[in-house]
TIRO-2110 file (N, C-alpha, C; in Angstrom, 1 decimal):
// TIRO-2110
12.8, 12.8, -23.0, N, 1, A
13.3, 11.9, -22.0, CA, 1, A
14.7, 12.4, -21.6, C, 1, A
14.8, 12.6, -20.4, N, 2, A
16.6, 12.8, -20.1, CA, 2, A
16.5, 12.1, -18.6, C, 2, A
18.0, 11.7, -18.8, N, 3, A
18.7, 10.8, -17.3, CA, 3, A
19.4, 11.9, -16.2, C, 3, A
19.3, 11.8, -15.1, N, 4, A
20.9, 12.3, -14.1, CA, 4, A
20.7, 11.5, -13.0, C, 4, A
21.3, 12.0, -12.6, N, 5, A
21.7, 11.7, -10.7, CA, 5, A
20.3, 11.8, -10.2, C, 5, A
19.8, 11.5, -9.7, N, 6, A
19.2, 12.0, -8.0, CA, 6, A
19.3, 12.0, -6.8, C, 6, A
19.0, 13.0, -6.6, N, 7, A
19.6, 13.7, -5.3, CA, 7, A
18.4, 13.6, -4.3, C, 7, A
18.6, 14.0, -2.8, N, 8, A
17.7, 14.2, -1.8, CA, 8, A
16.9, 15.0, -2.2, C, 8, A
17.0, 16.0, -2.9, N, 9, A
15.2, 16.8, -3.1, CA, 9, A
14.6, 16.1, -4.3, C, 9, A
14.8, 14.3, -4.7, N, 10, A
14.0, 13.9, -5.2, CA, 10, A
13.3, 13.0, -4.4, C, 10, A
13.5, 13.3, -3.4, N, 11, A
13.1, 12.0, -2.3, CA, 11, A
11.3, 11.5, -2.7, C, 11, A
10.7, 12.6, -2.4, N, 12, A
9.1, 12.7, -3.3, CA, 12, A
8.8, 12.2, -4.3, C, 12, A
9.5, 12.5, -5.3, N, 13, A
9.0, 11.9, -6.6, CA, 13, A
9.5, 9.7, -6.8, C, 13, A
10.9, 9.7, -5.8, N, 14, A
11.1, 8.4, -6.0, CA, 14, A
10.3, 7.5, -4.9, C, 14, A
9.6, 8.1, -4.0, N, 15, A
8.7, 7.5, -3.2, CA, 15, A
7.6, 6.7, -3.4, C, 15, A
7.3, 8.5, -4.7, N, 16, A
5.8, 8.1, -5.4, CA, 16, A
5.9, 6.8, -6.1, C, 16, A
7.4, 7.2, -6.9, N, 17, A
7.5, 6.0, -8.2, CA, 17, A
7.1, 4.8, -7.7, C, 17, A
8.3, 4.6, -6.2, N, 18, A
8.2, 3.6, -5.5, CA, 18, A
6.9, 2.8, -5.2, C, 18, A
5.9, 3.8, -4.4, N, 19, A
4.3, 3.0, -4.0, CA, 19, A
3.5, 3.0, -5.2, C, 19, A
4.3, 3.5, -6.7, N, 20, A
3.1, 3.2, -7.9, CA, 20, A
3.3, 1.9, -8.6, C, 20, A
4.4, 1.3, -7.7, N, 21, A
4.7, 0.1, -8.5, CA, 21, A
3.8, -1.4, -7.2, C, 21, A
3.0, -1.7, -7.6, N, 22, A
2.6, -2.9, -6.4, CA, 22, A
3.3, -3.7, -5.7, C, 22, A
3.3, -3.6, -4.4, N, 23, A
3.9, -4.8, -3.8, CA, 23, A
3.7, -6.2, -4.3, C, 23, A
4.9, -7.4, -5.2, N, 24, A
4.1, -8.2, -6.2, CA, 24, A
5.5, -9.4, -5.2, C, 24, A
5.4, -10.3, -6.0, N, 25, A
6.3, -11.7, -5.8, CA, 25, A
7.3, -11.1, -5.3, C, 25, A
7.8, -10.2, -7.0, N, 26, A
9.5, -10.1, -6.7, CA, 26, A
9.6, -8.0, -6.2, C, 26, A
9.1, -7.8, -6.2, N, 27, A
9.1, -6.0, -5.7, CA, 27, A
8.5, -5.6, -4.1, C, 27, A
9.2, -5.3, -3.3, N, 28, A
8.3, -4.5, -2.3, CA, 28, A
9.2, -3.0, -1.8, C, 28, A
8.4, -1.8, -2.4, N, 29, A
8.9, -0.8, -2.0, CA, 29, A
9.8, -0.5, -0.7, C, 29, A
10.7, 0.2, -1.2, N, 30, A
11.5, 1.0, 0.4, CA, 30, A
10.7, 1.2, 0.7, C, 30, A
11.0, 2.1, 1.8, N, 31, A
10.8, 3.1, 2.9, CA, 31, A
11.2, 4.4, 2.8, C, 31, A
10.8, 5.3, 3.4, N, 32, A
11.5, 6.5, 2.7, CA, 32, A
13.0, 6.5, 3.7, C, 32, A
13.0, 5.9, 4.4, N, 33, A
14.6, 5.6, 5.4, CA, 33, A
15.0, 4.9, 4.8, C, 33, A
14.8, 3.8, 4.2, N, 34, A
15.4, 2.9, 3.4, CA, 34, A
15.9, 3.7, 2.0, C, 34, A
15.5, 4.6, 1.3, N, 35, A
15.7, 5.9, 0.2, CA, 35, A
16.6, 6.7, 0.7, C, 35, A
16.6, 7.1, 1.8, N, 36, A
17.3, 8.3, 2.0, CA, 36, A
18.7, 8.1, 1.5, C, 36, A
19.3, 7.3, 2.5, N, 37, A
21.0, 6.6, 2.0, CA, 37, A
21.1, 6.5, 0.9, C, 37, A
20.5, 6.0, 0.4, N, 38, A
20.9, 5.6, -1.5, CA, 38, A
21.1, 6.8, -2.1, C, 38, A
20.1, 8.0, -1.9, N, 39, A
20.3, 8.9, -2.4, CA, 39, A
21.1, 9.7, -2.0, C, 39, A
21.5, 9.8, -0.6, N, 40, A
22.8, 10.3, -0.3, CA, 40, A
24.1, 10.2, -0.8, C, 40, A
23.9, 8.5, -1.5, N, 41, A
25.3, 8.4, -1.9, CA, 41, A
25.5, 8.7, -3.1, C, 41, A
24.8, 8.6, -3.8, N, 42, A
24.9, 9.8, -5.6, CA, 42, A
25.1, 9.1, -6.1, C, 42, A
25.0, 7.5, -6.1, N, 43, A
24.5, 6.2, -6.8, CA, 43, A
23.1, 6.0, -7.3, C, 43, A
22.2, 6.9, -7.7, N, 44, A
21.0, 6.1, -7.9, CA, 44, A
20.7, 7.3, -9.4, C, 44, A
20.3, 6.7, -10.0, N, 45, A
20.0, 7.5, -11.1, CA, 45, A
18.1, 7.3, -11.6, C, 45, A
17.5, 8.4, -12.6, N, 46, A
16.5, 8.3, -12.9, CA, 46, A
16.7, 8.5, -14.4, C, 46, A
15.5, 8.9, -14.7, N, 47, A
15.1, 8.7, -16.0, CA, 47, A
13.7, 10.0, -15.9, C, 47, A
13.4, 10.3, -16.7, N, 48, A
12.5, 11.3, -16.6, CA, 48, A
11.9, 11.8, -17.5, C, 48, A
10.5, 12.1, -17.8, N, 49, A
9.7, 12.6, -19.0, CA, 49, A
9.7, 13.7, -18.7, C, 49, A
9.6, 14.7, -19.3, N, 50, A
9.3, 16.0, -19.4, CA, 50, A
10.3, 16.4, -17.5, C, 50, A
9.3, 16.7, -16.2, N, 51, A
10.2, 17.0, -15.3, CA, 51, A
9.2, 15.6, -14.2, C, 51, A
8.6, 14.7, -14.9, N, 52, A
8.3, 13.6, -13.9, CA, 52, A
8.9, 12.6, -14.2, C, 52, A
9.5, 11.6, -12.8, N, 53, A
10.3, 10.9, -12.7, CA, 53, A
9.8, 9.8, -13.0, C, 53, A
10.2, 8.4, -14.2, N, 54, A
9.4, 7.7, -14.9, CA, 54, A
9.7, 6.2, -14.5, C, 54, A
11.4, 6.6, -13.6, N, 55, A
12.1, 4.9, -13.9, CA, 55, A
13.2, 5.4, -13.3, C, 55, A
14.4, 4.4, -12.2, N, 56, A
15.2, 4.9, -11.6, CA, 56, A
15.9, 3.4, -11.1, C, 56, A
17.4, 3.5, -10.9, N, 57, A
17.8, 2.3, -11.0, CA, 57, A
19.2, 2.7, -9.8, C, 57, A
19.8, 1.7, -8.9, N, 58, A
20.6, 2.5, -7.9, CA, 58, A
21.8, 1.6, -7.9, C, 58, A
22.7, 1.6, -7.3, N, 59, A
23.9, 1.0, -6.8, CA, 59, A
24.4, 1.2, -5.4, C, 59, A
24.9, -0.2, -4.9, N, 60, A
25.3, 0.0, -3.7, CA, 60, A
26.4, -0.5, -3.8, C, 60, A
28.0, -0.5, -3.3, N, 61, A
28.9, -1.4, -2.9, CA, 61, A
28.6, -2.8, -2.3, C, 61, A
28.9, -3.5, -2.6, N, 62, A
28.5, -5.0, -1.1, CA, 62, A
29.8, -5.9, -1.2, C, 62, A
30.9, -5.5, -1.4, N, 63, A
31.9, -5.9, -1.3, CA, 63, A
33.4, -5.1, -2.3, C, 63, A
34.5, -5.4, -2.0, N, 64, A
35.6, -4.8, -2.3, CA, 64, A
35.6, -4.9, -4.1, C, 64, A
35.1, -3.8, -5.1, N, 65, A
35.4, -3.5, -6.2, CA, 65, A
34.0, -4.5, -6.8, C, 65, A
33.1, -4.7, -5.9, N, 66, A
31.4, -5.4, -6.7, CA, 66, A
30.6, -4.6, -6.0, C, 66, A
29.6, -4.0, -7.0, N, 67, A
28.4, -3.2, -6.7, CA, 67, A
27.8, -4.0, -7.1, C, 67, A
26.6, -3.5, -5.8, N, 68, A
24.9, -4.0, -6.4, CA, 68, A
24.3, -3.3, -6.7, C, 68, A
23.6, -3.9, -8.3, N, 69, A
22.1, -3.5, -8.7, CA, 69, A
21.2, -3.2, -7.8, C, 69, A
20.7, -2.4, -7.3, N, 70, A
19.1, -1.8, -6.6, CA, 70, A
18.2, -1.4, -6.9, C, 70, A
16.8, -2.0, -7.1, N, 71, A
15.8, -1.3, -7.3, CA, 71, A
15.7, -0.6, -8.8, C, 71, A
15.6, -1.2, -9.6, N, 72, A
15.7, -0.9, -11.2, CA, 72, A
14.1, -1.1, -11.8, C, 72, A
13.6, 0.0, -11.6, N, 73, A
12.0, 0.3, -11.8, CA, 73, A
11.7, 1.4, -13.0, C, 73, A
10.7, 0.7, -13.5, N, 74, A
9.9, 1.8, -14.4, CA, 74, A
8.4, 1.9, -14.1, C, 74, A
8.4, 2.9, -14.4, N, 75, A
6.5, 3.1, -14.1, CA, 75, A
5.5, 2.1, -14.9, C, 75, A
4.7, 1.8, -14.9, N, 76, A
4.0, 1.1, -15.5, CA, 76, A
3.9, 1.0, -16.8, C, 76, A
3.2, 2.6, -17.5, N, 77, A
3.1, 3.2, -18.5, CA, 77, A
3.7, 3.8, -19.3, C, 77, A
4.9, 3.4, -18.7, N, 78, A
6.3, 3.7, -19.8, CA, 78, A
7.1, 2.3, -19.7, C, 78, A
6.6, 1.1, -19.6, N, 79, A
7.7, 0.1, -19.7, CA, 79, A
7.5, -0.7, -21.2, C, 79, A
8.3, -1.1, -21.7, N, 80, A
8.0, -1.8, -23.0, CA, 80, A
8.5, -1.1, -23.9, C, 80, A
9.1, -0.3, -23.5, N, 81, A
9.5, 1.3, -24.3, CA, 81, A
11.2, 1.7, -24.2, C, 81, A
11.4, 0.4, -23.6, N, 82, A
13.1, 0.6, -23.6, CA, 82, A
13.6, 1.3, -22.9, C, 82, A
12.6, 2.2, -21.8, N, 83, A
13.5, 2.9, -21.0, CA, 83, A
14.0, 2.3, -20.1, C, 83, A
14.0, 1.5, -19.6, N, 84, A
14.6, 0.7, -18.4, CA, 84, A
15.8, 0.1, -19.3, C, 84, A
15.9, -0.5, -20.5, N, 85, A
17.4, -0.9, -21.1, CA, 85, A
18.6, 0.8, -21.3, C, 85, A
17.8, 1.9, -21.9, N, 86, A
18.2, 3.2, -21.8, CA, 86, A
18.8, 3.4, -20.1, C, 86, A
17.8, 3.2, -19.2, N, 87, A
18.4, 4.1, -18.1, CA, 87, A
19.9, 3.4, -17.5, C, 87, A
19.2, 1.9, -17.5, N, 88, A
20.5, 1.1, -17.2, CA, 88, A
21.7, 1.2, -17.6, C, 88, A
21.8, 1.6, -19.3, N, 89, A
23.0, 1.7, -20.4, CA, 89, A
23.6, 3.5, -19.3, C, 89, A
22.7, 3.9, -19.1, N, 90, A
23.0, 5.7, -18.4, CA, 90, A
23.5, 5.5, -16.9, C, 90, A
23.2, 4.5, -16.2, N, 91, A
23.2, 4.5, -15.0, CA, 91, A
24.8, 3.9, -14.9, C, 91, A
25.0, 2.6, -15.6, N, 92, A
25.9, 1.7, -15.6, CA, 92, A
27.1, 2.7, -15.9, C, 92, A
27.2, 3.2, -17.3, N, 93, A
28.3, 4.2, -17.7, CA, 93, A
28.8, 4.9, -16.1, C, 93, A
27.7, 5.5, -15.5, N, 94, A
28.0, 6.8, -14.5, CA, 94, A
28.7, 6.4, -13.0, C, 94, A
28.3, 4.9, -13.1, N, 95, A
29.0, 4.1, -11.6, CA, 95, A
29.9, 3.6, -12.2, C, 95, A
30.5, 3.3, -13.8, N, 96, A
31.7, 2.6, -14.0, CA, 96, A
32.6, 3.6, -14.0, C, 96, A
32.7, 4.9, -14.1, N, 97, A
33.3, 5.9, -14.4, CA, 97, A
33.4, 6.6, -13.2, C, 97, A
32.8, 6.6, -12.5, N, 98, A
32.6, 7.2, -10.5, CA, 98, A
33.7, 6.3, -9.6, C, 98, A
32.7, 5.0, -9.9, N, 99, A
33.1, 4.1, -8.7, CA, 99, A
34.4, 3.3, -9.4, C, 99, A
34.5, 2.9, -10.7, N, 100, A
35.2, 1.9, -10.7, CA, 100, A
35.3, 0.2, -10.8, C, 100, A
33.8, 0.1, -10.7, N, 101, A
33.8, -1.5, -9.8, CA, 101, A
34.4, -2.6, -11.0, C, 101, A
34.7, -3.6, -10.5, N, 102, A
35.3, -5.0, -11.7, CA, 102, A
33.9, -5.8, -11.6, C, 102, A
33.0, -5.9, -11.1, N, 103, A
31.8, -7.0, -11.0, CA, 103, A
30.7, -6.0, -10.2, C, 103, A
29.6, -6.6, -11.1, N, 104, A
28.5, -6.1, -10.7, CA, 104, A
27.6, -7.4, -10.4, C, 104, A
26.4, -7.5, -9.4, N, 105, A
25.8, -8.5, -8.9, CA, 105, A
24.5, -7.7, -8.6, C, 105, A
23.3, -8.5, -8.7, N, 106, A
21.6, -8.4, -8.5, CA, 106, A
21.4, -9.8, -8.3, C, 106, A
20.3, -9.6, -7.5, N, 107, A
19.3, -10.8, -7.1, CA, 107, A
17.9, -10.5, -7.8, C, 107, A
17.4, -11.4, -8.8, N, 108, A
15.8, -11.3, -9.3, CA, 108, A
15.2, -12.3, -9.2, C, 108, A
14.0, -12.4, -9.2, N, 109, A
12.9, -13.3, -9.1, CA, 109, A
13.2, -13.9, -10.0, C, 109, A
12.7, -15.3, -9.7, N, 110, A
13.0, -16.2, -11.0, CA, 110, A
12.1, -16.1, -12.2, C, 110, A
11.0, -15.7, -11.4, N, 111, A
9.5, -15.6, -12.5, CA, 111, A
9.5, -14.0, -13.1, C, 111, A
10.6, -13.7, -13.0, N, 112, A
10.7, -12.2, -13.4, CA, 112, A
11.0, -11.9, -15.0, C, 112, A
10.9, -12.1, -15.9, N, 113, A
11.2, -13.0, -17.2, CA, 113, A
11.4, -11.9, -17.8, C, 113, A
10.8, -10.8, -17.9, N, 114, A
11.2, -9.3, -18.2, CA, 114, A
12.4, -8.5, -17.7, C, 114, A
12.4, -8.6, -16.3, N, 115, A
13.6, -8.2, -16.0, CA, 115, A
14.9, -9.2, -16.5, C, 115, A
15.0, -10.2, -16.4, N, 116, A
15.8, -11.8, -16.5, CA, 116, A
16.5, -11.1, -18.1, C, 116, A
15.6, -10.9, -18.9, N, 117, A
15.9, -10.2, -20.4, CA, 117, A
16.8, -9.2, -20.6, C, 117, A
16.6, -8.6, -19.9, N, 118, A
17.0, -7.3, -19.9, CA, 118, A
18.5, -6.9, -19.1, C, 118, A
18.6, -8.4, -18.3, N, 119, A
19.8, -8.3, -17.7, CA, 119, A
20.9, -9.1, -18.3, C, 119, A
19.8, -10.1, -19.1, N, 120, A
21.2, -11.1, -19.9, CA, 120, A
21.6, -10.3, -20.7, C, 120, A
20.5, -9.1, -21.7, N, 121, A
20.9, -8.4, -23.2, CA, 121, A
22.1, -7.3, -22.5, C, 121, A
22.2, -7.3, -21.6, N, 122, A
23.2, -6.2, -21.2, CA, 122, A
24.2, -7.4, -20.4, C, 122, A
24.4, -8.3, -20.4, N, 123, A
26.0, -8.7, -20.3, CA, 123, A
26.1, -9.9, -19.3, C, 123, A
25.2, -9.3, -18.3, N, 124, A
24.9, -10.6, -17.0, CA, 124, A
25.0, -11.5, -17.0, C, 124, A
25.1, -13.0, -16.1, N, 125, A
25.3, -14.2, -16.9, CA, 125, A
24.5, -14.8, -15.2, C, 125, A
23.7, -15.7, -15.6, N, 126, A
23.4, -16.3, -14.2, CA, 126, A
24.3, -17.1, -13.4, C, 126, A
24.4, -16.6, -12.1, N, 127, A
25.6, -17.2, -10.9, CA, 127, A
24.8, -18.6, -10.6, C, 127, A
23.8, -17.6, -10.0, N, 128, A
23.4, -18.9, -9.1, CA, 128, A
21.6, -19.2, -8.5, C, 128, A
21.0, -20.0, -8.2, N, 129, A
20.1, -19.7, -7.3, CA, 129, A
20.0, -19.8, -5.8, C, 129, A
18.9, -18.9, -5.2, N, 130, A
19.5, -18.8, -3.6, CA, 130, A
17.7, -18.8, -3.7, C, 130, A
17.7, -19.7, -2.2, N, 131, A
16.5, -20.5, -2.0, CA, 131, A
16.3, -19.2, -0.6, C, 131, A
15.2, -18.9, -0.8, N, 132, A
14.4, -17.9, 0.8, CA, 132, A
16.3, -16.5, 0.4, C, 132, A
15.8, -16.0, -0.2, N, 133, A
17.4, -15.0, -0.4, CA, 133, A
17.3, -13.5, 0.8, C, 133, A
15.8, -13.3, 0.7, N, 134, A
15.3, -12.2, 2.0, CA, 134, A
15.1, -13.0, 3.0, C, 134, A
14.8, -14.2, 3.4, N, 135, A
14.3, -14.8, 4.6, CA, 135, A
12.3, -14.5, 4.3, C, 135, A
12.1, -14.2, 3.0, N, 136, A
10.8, -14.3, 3.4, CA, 136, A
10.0, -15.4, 2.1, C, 136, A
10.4, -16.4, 1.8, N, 137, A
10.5, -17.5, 1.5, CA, 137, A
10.3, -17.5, -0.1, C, 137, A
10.8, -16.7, -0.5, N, 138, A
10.9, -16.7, -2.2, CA, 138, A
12.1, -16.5, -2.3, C, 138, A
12.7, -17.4, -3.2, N, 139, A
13.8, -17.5, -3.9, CA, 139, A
14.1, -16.2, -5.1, C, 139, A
15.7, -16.4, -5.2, N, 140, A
16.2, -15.6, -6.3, CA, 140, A
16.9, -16.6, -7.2, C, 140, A
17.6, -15.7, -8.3, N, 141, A
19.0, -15.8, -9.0, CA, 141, A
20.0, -14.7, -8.6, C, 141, A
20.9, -15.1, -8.7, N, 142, A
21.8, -14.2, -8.8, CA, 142, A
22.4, -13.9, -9.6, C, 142, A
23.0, -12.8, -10.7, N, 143, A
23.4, -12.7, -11.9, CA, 143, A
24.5, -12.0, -11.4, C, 143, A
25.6, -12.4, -12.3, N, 144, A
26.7, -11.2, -12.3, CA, 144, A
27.3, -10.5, -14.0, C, 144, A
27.9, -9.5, -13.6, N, 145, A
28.7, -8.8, -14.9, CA, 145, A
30.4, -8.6, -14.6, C, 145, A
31.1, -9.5, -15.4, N, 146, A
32.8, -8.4, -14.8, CA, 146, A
33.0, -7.6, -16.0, C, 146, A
32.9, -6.7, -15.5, N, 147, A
33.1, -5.6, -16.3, CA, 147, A
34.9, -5.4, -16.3, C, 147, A
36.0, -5.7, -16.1, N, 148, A
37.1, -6.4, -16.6, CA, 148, A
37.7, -7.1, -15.9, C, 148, A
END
């Protein structure tokens, strides 16, 4: 297993990742337009078996010195296995050390009990809930980290 960057000639492999995960409550795949930017900005990191891409997690800015969590996926067949706590621990280091940011912030399903775990064991603390948070009538939480 090794982590890096991804870049625009991974656009393929995070597409695939993307449409192998089901459109469910709390997940609905980008777009490959909606991919492109993220990857442009050298915010999005993977995770990788051998040279297939397994799990990939991104960051965006959305305000002055707070990034957001993006899209923090693992394949099916490798979840339960700690790579998603691994990529995160790889990803987080690489935006705190790039970007800088003092707070970090994600929106998750409430009924997402797996991911919910995995964001408290790494530092998170729940903000808040936000009722219809896309406008398509399911609610979030919001979690944050100040990282100082």
């Amino acid at each position: 297993m090794n982590f890096r960057p991804l870049t625009i000639a991974d656009i393929d492999a995070v597409m695939s990742l993307e449409q192998s995960i089901p459109n469910s409550l709390w997940w609905k795949s980008a777009t490959r337009d909606e991919q492109l930017p993220i990857l442009e900005s050298g915010n999005e990191y993977g995770v990788f078996e051998n040279t297939i891409l397994i799990g990939k997690v991104g960051f965006e800015k959305s305000e002055t010195n707070t990034w957001h969590v993006d899209g923090l996926i693992i394949a099916n067949k490798f979840r339960g296995k700690q790579y998603g706590s691994q990529l995160f621990t790889y990803a987080l280091e690489q935006c705190v050390n790039k970007e800088h940011p003092t707070t970090l912030e994600l929106f998750v399903y409430p009924k997402n009990s797996s991911a919910i775990s995995l964001y408290l064991k790494n530092g998170f603390v729940i903000k808040e809930w936000i009722n219809n948070k896309y406008g398509e009538g399911k609610h979030r939480l919001k979690l944050i980290k100040q990282l100082r």
